[in-house]
Wavefront OBJ file of the C-alpha trace (Angstrom):
o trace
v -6.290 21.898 3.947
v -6.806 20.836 7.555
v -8.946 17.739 6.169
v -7.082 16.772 3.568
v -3.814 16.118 5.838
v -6.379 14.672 8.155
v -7.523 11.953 4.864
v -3.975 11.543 3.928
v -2.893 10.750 7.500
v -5.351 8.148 7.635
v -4.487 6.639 4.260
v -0.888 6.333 5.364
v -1.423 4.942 8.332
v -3.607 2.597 6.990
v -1.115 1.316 4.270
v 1.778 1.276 6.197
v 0.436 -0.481 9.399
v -1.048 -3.209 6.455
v 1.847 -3.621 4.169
v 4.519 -3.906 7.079
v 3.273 -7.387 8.306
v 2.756 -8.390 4.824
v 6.839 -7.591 3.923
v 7.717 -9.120 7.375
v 5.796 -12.451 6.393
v 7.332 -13.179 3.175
v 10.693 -12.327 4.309
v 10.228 -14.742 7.481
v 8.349 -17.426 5.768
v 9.291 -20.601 4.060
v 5.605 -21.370 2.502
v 5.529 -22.421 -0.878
v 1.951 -21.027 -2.044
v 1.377 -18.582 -4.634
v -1.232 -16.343 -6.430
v -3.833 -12.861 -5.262
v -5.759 -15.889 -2.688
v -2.549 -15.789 -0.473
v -2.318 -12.362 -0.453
v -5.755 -11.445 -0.025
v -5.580 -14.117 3.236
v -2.696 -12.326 3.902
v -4.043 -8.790 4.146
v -7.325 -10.360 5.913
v -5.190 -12.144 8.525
v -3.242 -8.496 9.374
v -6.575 -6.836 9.711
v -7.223 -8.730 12.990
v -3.731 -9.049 14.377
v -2.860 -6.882 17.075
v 0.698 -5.521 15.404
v -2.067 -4.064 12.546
v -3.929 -2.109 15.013
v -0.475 -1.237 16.857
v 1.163 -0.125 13.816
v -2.079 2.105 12.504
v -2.902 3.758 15.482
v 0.579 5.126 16.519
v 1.403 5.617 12.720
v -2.000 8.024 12.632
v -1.157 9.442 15.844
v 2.362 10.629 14.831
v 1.350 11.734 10.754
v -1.518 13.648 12.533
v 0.388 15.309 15.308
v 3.368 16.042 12.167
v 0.338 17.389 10.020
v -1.045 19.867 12.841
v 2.867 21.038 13.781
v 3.761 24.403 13.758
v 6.976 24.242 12.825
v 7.672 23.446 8.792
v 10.724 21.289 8.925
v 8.665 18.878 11.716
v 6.000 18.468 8.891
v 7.955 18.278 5.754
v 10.559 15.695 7.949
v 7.236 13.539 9.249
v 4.331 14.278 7.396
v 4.906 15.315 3.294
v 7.820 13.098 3.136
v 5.967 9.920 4.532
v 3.180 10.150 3.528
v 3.893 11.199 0.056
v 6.226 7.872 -0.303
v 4.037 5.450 0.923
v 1.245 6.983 -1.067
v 3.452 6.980 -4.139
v 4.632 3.470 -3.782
v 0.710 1.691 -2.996
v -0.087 3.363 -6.342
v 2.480 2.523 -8.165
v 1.699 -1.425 -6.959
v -1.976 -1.057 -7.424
v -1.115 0.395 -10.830
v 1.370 -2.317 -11.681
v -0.872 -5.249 -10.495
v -4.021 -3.670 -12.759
v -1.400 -3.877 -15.618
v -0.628 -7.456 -14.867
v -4.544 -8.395 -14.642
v -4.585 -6.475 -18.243
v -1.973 -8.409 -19.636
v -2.874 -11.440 -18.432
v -6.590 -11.109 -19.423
v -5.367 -10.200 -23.495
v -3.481 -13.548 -23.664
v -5.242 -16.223 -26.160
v -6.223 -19.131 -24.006
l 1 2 3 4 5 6 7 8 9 10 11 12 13 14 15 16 17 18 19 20 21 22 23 24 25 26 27 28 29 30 31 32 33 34 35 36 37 38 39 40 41 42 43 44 45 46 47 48 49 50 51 52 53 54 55 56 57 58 59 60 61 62 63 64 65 66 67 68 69 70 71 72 73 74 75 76 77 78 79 80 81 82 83 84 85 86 87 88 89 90 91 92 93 94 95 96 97 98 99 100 101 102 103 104 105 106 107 108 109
């Protein structure tokens, strides 16, 4: 079980510290461009900014420390919980944005 916290640490960390920037952009930006090329500039651009690495490293640190706790409540409050949610949520977007491809793919041209 020890490596499988361990894996879902990481994963969480990982989507958090990239999706934060990305919800902080569009809420602080006036741009008018669309479509998957912004967002895939988007997620590039966060992968070599400095909040990214800020946000994944002490996001890892405290899931990891949370997964290794003794105490229950300390990793049902800041591991399960957490990391459950974000997982849960990048799924359910990945899931949604396959359906959209899908859908948009069956249309007649």
């Amino acid at each position: 079980m020890g490596y499988a916290k361990g894996i879902l640490s990481g994963l969480a960390a990982l989507i958090l510290a990239e999706l934060v920037p990305i919800v902080w952009s569009v809420y602080r930006s006036n741009a008018k461009a669309t479509g998957l090329a912004v967002f895939a500039a988007e997620l590039l651009e966060n992968f070599f900014s400095p909040l990214f690495w800020v946000l994944l490293i002490s996001s890892l640190g405290l899931f990891f420390a949370a997964s290794r706790s003794g105490s229950t409540a300390l990793q049902v409050i800041f591991f399960w919980i957490p990391t459950v949610t974000i997982l849960t949520v990048a799924g359910a977007i990945m899931g949604l944005i396959a359906l959209l491809v899908i859908r948009v793919r069956s249309l007649p041209h």
